[in-house]
PDB file as gemmi writes it, atoms N, CA and C in Angstrom:
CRYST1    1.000    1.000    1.000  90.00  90.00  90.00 P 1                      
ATOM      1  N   UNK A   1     -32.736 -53.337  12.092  1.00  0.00           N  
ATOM      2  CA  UNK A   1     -32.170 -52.328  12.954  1.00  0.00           C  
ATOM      3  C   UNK A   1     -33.200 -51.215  13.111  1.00  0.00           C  
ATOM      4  N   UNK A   2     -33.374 -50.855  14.142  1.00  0.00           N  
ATOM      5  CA  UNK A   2     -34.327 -49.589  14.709  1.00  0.00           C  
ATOM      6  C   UNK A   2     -33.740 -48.229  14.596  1.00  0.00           C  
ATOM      7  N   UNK A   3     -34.692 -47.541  13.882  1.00  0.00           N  
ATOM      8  CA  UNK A   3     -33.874 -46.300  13.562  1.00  0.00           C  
ATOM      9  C   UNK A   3     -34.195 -45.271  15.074  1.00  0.00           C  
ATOM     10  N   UNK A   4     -33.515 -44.270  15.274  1.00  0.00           N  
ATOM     11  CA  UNK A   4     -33.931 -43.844  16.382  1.00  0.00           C  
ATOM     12  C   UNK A   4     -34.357 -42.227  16.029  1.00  0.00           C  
ATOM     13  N   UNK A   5     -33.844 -42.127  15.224  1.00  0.00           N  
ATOM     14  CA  UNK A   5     -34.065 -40.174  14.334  1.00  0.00           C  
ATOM     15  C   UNK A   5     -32.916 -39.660  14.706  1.00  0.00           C  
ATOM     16  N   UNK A   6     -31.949 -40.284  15.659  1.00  0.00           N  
ATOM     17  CA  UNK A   6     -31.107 -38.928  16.353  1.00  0.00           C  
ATOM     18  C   UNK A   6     -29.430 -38.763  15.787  1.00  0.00           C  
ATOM     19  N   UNK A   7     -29.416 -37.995  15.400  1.00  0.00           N  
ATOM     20  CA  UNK A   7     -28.031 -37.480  14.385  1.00  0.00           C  
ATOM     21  C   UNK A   7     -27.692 -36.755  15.529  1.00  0.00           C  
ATOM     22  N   UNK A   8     -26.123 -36.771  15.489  1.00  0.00           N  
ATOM     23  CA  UNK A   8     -25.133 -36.122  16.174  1.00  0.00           C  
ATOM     24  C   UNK A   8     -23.947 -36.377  14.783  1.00  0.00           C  
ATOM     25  N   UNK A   9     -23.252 -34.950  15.226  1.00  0.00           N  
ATOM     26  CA  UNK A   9     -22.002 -34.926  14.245  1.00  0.00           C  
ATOM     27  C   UNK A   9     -20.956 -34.644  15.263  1.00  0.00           C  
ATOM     28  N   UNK A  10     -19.868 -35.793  14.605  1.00  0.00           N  
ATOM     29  CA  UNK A  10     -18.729 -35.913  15.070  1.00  0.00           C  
ATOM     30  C   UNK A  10     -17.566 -34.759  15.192  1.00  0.00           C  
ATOM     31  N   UNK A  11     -17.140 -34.544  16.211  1.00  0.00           N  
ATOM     32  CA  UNK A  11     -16.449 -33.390  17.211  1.00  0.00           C  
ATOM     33  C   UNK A  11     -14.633 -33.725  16.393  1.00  0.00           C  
ATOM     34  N   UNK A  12     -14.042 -32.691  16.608  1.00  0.00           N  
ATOM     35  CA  UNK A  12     -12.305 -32.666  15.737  1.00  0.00           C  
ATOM     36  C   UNK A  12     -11.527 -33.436  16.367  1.00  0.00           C  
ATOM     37  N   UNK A  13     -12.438 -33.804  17.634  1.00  0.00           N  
ATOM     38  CA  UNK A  13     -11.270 -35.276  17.857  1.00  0.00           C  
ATOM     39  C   UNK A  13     -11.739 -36.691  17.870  1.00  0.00           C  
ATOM     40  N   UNK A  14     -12.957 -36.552  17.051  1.00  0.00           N  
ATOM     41  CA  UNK A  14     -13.455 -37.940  16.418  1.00  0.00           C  
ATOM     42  C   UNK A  14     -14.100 -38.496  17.527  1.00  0.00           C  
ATOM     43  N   UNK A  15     -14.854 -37.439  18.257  1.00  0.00           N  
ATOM     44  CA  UNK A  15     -15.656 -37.547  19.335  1.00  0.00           C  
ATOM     45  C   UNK A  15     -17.377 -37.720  18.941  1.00  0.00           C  
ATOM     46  N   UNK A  16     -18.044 -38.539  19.801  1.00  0.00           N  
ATOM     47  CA  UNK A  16     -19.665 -38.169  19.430  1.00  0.00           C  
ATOM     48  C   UNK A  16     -20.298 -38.184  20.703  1.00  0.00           C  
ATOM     49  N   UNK A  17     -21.211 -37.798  20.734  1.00  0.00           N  
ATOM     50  CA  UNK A  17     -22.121 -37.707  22.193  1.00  0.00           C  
ATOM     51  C   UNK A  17     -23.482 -38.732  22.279  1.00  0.00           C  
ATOM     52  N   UNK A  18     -23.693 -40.010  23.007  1.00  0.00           N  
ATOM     53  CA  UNK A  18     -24.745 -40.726  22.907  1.00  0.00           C  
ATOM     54  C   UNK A  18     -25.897 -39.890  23.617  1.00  0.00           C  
ATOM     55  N   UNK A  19     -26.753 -39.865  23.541  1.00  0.00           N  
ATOM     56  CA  UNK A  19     -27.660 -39.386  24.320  1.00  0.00           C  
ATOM     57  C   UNK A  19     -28.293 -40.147  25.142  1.00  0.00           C  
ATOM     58  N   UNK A  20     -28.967 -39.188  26.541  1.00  0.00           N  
ATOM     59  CA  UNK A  20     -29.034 -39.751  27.795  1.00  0.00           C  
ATOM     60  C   UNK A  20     -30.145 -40.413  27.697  1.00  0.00           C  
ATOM     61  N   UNK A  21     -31.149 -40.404  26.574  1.00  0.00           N  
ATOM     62  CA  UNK A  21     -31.829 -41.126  26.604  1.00  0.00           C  
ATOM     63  C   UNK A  21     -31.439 -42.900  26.062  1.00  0.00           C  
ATOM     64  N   UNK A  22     -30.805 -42.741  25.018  1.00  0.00           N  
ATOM     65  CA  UNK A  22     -30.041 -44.104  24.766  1.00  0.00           C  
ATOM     66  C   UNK A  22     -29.277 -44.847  25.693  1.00  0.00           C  
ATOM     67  N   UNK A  23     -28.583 -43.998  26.456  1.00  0.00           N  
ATOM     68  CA  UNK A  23     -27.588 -44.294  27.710  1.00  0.00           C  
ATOM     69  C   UNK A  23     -28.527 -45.116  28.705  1.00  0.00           C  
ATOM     70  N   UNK A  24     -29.439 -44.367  28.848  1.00  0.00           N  
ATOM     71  CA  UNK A  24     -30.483 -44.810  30.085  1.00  0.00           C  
ATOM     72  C   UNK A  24     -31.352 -46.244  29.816  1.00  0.00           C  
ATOM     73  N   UNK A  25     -32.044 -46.194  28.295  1.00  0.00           N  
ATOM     74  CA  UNK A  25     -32.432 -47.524  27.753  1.00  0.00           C  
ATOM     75  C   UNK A  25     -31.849 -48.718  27.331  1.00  0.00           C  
ATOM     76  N   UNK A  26     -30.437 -48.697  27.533  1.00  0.00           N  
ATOM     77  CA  UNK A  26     -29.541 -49.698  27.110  1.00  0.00           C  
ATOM     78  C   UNK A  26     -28.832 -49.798  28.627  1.00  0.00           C  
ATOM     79  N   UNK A  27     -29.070 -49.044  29.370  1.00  0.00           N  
ATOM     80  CA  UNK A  27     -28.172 -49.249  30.706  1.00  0.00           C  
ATOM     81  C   UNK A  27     -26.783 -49.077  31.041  1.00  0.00           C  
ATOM     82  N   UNK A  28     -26.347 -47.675  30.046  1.00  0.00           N  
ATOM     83  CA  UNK A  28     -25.291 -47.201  30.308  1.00  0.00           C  
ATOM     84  C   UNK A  28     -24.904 -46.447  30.693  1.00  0.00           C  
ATOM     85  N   UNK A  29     -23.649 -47.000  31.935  1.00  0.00           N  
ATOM     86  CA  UNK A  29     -23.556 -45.599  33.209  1.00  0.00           C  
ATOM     87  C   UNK A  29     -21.810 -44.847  32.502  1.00  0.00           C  
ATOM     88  N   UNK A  30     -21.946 -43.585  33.037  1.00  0.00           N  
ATOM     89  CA  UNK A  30     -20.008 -43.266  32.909  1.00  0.00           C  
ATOM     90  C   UNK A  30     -19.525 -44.198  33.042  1.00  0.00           C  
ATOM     91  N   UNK A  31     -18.684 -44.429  32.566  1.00  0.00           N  
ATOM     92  CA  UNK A  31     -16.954 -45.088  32.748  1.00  0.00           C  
ATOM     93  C   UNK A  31     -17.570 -46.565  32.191  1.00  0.00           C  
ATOM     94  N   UNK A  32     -18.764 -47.022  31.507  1.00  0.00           N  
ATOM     95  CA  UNK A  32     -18.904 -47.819  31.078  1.00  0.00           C  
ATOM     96  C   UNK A  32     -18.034 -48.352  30.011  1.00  0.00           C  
ATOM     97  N   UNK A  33     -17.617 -49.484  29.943  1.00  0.00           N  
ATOM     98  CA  UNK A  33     -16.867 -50.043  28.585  1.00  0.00           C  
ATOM     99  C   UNK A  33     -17.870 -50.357  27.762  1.00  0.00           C  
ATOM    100  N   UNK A  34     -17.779 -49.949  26.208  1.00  0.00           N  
ATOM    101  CA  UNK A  34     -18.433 -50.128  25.210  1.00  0.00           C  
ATOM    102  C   UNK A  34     -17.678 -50.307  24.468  1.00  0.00           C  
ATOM    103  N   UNK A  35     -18.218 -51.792  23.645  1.00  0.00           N  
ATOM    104  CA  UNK A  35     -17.707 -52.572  22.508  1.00  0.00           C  
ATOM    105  C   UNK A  35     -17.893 -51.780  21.022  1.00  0.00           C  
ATOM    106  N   UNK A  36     -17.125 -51.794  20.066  1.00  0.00           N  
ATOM    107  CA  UNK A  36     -17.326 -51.442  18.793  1.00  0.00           C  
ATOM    108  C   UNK A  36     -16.798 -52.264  18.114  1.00  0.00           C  
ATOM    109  N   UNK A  37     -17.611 -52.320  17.233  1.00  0.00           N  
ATOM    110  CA  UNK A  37     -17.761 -53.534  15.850  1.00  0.00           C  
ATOM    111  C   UNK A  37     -17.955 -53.095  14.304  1.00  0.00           C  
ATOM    112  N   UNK A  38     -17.629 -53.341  13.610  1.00  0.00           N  
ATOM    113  CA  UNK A  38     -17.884 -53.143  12.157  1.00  0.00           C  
ATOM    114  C   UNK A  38     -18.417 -54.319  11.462  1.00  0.00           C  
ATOM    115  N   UNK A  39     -19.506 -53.821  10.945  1.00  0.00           N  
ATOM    116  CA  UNK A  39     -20.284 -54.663   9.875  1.00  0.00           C  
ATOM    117  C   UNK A  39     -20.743 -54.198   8.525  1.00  0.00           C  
ATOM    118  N   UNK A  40     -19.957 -54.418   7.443  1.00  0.00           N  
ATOM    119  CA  UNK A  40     -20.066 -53.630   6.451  1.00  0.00           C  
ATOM    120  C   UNK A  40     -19.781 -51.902   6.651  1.00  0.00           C  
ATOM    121  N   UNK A  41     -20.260 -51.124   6.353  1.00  0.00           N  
ATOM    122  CA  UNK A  41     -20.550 -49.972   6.408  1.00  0.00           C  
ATOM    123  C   UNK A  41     -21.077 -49.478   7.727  1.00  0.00           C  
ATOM    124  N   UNK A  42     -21.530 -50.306   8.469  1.00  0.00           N  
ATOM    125  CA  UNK A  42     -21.723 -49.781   9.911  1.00  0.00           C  
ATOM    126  C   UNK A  42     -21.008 -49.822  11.026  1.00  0.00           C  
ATOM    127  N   UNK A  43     -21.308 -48.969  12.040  1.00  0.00           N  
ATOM    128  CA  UNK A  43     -20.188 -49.323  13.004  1.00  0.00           C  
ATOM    129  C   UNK A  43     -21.132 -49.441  14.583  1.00  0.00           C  
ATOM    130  N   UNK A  44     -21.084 -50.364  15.174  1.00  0.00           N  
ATOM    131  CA  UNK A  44     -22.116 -51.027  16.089  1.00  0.00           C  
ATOM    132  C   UNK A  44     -21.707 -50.613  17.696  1.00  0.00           C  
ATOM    133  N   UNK A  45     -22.134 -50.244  18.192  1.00  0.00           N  
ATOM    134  CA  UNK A  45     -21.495 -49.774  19.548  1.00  0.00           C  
ATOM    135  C   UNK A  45     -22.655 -50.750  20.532  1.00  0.00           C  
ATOM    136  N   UNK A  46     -21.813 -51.015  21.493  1.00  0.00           N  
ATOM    137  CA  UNK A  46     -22.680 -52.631  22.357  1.00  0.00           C  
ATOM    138  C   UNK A  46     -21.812 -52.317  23.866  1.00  0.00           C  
ATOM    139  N   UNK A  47     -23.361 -52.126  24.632  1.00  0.00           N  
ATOM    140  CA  UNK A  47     -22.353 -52.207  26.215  1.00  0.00           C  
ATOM    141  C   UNK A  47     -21.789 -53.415  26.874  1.00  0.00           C  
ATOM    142  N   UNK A  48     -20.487 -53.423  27.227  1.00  0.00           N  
ATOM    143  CA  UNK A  48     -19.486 -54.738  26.729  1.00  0.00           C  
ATOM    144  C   UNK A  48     -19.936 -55.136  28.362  1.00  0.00           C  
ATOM    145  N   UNK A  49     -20.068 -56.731  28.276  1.00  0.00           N  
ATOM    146  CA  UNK A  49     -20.068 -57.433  28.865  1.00  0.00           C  
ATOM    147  C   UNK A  49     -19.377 -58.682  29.736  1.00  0.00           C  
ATOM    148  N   UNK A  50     -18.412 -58.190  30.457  1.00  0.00           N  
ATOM    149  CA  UNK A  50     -17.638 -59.039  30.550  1.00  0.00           C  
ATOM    150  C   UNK A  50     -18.325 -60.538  31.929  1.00  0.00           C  
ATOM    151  N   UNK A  51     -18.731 -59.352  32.696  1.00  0.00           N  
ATOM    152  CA  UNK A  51     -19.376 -60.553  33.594  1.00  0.00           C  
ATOM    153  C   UNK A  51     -20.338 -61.564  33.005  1.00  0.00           C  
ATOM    154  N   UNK A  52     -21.059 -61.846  31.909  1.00  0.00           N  
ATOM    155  CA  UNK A  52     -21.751 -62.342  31.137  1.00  0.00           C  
ATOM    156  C   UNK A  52     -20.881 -63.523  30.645  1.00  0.00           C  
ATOM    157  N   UNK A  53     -19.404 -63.115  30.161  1.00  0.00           N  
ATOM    158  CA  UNK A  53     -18.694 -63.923  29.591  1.00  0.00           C  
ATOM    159  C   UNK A  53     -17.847 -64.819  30.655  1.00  0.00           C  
ATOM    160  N   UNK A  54     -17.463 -63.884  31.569  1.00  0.00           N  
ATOM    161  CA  UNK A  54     -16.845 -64.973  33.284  1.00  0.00           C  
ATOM    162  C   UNK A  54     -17.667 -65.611  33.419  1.00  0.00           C  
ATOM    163  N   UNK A  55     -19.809 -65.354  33.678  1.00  0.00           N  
ATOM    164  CA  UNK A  55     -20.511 -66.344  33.613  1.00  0.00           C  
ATOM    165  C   UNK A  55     -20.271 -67.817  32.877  1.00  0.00           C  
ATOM    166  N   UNK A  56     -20.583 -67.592  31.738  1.00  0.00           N  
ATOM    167  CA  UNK A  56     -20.065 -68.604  30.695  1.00  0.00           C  
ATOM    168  C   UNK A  56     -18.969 -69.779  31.207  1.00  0.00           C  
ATOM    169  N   UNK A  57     -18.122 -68.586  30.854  1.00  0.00           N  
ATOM    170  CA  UNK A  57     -16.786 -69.601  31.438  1.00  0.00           C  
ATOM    171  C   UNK A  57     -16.594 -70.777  32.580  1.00  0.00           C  
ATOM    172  N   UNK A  58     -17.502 -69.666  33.325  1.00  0.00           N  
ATOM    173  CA  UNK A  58     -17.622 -70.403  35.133  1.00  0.00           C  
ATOM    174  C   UNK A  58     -17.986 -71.601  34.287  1.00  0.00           C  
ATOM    175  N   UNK A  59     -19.590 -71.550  33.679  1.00  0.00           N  
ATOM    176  CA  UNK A  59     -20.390 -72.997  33.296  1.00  0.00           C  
ATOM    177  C   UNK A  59     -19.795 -73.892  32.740  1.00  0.00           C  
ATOM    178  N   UNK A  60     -19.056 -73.562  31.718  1.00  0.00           N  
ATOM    179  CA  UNK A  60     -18.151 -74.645  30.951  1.00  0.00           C  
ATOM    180  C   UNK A  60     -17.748 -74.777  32.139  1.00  0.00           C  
ATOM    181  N   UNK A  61     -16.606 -74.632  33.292  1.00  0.00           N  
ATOM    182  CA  UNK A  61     -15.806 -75.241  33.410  1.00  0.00           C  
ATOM    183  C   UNK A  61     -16.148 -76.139  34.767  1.00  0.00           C  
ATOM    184  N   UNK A  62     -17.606 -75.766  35.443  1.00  0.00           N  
ATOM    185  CA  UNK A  62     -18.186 -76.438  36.391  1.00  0.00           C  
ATOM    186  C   UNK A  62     -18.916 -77.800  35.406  1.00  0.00           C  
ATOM    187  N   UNK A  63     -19.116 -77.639  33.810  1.00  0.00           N  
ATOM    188  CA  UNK A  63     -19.617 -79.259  33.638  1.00  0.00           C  
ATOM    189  C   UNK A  63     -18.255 -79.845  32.800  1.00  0.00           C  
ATOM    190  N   UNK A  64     -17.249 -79.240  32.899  1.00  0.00           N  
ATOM    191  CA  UNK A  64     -16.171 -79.970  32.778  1.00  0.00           C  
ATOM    192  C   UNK A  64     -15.563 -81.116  34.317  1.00  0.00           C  
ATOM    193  N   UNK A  65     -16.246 -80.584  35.325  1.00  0.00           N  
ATOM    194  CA  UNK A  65     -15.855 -81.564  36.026  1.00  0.00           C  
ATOM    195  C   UNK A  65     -16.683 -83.034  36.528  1.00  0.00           C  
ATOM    196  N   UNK A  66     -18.039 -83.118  35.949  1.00  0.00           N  
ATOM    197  CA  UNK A  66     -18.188 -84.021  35.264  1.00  0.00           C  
ATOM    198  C   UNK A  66     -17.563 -84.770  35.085  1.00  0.00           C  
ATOM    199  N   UNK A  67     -16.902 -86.107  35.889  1.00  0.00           N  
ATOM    200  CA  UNK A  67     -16.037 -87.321  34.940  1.00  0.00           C  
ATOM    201  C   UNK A  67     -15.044 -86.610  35.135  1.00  0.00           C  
ATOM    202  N   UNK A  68     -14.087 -85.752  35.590  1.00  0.00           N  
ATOM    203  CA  UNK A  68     -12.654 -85.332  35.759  1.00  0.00           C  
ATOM    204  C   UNK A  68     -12.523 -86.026  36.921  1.00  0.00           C  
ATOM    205  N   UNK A  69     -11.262 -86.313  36.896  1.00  0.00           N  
ATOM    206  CA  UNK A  69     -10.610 -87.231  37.995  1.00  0.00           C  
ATOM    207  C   UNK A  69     -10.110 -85.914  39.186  1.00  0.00           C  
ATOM    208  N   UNK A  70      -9.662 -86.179  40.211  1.00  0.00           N  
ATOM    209  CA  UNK A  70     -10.074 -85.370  41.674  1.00  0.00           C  
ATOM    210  C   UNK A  70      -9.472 -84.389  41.264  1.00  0.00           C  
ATOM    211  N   UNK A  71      -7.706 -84.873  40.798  1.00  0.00           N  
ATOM    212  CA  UNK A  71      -6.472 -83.155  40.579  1.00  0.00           C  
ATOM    213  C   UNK A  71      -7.217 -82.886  39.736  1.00  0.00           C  
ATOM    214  N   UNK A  72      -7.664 -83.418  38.609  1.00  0.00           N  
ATOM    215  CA  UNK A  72      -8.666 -82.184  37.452  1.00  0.00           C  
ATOM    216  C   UNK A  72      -9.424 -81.583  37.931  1.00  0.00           C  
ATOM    217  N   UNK A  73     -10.360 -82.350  39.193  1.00  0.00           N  
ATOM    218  CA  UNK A  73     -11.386 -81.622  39.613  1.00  0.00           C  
ATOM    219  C   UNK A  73     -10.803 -80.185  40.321  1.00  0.00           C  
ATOM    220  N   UNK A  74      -9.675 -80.310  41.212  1.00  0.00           N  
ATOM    221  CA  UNK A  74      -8.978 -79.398  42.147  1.00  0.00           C  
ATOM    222  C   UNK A  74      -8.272 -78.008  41.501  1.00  0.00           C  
ATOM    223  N   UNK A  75      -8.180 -78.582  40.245  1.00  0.00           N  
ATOM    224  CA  UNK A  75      -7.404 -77.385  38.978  1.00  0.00           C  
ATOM    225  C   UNK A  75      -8.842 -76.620  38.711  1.00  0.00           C  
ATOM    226  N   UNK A  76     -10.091 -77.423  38.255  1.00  0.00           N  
ATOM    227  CA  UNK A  76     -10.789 -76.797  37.885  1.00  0.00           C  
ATOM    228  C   UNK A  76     -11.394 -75.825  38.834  1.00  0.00           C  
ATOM    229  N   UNK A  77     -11.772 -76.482  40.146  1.00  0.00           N  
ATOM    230  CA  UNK A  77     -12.007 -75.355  40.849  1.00  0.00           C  
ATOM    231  C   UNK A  77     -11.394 -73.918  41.367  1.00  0.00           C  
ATOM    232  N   UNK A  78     -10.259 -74.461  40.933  1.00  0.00           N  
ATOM    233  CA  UNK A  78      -8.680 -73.288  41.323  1.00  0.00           C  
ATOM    234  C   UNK A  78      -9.671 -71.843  40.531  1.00  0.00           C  
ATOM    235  N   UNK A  79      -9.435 -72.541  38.683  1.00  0.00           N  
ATOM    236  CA  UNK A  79      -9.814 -71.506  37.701  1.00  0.00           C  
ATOM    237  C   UNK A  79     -11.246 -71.094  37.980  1.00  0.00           C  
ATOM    238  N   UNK A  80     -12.479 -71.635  38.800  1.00  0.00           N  
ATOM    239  CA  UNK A  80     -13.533 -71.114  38.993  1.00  0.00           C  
ATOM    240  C   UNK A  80     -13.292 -70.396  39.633  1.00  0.00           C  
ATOM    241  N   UNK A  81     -12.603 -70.478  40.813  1.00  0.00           N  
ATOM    242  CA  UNK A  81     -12.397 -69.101  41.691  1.00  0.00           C  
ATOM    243  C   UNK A  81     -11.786 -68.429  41.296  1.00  0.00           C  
ATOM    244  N   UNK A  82     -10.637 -68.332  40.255  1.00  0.00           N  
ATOM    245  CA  UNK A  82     -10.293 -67.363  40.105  1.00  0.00           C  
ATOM    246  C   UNK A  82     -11.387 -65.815  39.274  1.00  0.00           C  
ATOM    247  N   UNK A  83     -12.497 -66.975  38.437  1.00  0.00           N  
ATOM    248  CA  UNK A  83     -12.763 -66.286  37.896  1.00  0.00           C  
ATOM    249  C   UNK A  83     -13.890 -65.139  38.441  1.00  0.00           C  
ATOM    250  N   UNK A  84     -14.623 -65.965  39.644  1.00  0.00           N  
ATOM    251  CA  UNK A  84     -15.238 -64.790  40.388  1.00  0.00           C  
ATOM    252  C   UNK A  84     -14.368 -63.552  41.352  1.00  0.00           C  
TER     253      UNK A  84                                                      
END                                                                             
């Protein structure tokens, strides 16, 4: 893990402030969703990705049709579109 030097202390409503330089090198805009995680003693903050994971999904389910018979094929495409 990369240390960065930069301490911020937490605000009375369990608030913290990232800085705009972190924001900017990780590619995080306002209203961004950010993931938090715990690992041991740490607590991991990750800009959440969901289109990454609809990606995914899409793939599985375009080489699921592969060898699916036509209505499988027709279901599967249903759920691809839905997912874009």
């Amino acid at each position: 893990m990369k240390s960065t030097g930069i301490v911020r202390k937490i605000d009375e409503l369990g608030r913290i402030v990232l800085p705009i330089e972190l924001r900017r090198s990780l590619g995080i805009e306002v209203k961004d969703p950010v993931e938090i995680f715990i690992e041991g003693e740490q607590i991991i903050l990750r800009k959440y990705k969901a289109d990454l994971e609809k990606e995914e999904i899409k793939n599985f389910l375009v080489g699921c049709m592969a060898g699916a018979s036509d209505k499988d094929k027709e279901n599967l495409q249903r759920a691809i579109d839905l997912i874009k």
